[in-house]
N, C-alpha and C positions, 0 to 999 in steps of 0.2 A: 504494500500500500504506500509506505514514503516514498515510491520511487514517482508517483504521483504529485509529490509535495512540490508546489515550488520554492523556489527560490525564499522570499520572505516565510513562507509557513513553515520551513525544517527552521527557520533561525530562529521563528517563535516558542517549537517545540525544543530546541535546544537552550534556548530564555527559560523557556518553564521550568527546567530541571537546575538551570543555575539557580532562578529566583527561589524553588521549594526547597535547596540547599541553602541560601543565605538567609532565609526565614525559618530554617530551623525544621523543618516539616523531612519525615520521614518518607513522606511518597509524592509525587506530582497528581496535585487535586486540577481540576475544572477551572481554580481561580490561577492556578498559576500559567495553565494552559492559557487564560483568560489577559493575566500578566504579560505573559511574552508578545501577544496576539501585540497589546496594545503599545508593545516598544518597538516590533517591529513591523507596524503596519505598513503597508506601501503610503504615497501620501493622499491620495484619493481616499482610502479608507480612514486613516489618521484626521484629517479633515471633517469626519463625518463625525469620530468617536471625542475631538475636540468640540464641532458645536453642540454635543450633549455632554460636553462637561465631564468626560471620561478621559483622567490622564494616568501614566502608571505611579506618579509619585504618589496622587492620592489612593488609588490601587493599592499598593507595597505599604503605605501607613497603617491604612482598614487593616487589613490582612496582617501588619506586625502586632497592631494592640489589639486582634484577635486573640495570637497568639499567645499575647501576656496576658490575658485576660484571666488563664485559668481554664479549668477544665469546666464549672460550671457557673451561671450567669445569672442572671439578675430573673429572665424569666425561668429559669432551671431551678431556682429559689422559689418562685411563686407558686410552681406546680409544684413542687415539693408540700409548701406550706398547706396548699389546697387540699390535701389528705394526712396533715398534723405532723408534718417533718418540719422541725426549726434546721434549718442552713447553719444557721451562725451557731446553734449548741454542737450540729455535730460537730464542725469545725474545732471548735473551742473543746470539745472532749478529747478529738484527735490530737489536738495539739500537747493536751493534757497530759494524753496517754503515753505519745510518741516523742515526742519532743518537735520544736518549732518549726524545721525542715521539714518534716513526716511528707505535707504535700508535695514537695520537690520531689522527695526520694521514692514517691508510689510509682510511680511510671520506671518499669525495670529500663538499666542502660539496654541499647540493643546488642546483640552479640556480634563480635567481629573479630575479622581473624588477626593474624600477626602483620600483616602489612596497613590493613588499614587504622589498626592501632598504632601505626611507626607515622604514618602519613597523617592520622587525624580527622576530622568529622569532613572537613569540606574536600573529601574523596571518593570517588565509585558513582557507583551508578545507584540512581535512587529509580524503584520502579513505578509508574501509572497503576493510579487507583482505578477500580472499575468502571466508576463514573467518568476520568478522563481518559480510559480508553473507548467508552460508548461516546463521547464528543470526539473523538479523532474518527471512529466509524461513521459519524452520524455531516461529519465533515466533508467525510466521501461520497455518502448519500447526495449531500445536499450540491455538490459538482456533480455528480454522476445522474439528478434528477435534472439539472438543469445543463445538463449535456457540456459541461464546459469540460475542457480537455484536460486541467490540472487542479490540482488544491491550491489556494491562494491563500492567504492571512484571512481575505472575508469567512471565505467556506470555513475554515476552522473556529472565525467568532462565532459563523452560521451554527456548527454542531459544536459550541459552547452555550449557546444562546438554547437551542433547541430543545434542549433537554438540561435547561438550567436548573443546578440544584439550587436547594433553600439560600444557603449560603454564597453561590455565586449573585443569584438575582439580588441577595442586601446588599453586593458589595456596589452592585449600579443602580441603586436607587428604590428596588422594589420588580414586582412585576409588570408594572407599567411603561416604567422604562425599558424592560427587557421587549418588550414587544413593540415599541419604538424605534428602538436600534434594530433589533429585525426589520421590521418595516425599511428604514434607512436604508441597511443593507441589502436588502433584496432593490432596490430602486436603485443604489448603487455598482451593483452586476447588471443590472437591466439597460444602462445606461453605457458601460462599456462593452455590453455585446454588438 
């Protein structure tokens, strides 16, 4: 299938594995496929993902104090609360119990061999999660329905957008906007065929 890829969409998918390595992320999700798409748009599509206010600095920000954010959030707490779980005692027992790091050290390190412990984190190959390997298929679709001869940067926002998950559509504004920028982008292939 990449031999399909053009030019900009192998450097987007190659963006996505830098950017899910320097944010710390153990697999390439949808948003980083999402990421790369918008560092390395061509400029016709860059154009389009500028007048709605989609840059990748603010992309890489969302997505870092995602990251910091912790494993659970503010509505992760509410739903908890909604059937008699207090957030903040367990916390406050954990810490009790375990000591102040406890939540750092639950997430086991991952295992790895003797080179990449000599080399260090920002090494190797990190794999696609299943959701951004159905947006790289769904990228192909969307060239291969519309007869065009290769994958471009669009087709791949196309089968990121597509079958946008929860977390990719927050990171551009909601669902509203995810079907806007579709919109866009489909007018925007329409218009260079």
């Amino acid at each position: 299938m990449f031999e399909r890829f053009g030019q900009d969409a192998r450097a987007a998918v190659v963006a996505a594995q830098q950017e899910a390595r320097d944010l710390g992320a153990s697999r390439i999700e949808p948003e980083h496929l999402l990421l790369g798409v918008v560092e390395h748009a061509d400029p016709a599509l860059a154009a389009v993902l500028t007048a709605r206010g989609i840059t990748g600095d603010e992309l890489r920000a969302a997505m870092a104090e995602r990251a910091n954010a912790g494993p659970l959030g503010a509505d992760d707490a509410e739903a908890l609360r909604s059937i008699g779980v207090d957030l903040d005692a367990v916390q406050a027992s954990v810490v009790e119990n375990f000591g102040p790091d406890a939540w750092a050290a639950a997430e086991p390190e991952a295992r790895r061999g003797m080179l990449a412990r000599l080399l260090g984190d920002n090494w190797g190959h990190i794999p696609f999660t299943a959701a951004a390997k159905k947006s790289l298929e769904l990228a192909l679709r969307e060239a291969v329905h519309r007869k065009d001869r290769g994958i471009t940067s669009a087709h791949l926002l196309l089968g990121v957008l597509r079958d946008a998950e929860p977390s990719a559509a927050e990171l551009l504004g909601g669902e509203d906007t995810v079907s806007a920028l579709r919109a866009d982008v489909y007018g925007l292939l329409d218009r260079a065929a």
